[in-house]
C-alpha positions in Angstrom: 93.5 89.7 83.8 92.1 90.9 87.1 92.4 94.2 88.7 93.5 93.2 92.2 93.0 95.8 95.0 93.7 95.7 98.8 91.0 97.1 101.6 92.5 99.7 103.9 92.2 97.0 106.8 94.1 94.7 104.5 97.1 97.4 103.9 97.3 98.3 107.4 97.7 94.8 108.1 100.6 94.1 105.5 102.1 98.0 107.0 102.1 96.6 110.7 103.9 93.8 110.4 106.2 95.1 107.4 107.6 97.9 109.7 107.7 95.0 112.9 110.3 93.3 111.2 114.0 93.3 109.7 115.2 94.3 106.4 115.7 90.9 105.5 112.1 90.1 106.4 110.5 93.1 104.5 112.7 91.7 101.9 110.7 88.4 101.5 107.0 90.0 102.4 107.6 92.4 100.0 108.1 89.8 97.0 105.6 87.5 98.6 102.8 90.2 98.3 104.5 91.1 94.4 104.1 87.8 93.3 100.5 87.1 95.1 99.1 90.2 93.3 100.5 88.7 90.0 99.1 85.4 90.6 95.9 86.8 91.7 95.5 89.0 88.5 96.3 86.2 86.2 93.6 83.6 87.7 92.7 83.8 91.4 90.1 80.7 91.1 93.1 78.7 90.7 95.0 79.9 94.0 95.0 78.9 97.0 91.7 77.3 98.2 88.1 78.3 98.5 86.6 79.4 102.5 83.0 80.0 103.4 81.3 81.0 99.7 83.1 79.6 96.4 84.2 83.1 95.5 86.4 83.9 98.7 89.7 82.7 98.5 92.9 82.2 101.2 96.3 82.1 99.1 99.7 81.0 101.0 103.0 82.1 99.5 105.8 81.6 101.9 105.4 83.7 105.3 102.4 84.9 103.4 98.6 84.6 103.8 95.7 86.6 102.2 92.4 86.3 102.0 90.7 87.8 99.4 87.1 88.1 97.7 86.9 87.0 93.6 84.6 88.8 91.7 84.6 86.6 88.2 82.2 88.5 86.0 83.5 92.1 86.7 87.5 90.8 87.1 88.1 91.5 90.2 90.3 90.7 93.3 89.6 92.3 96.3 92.2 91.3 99.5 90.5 91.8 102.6 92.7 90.6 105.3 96.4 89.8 105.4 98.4 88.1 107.8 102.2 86.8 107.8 
């Protein structure tokens, strides 16, 4: 497993748009971002493709996007920018 963690640009990304929208929106961003960080802990070399260096990463899950920096020897995830 990974230890995933967000940037504080990343989160104030995800908070902007999360309060710009409906209920029924929040409703799918919010399980979007739940399953990314599971999928992201499990094995984030095997999500979405790689951009610039091998160990960045942008994942797509529905309304989704993230882009996100893997750090394989010390197991971590680190999302630095978030857009849906």
């Amino acid at each position: 497993m990974f230890e995933v963690s967000w940037s504080d640009p990343a989160l104030e990304e995800l908070a902007d748009v999360y309060v710009g929208v409906d209920p029924t929106a929040r409703q799918v961003i919010a399980a979007a971002v739940g399953m990314l960080n599971a999928r992201l802990a499990d094995d984030p070399m095997a999500e979405g493709e790689s951009r610039g260096r091998e160990t960045d990463r942008v994942v797509f899950l529905g309304p989704v996007r993230v882009w996100a920096e893997v750090n394989v020897p010390a197991r971590t995830v680190r999302v630095y920018r978030f857009k849906a």
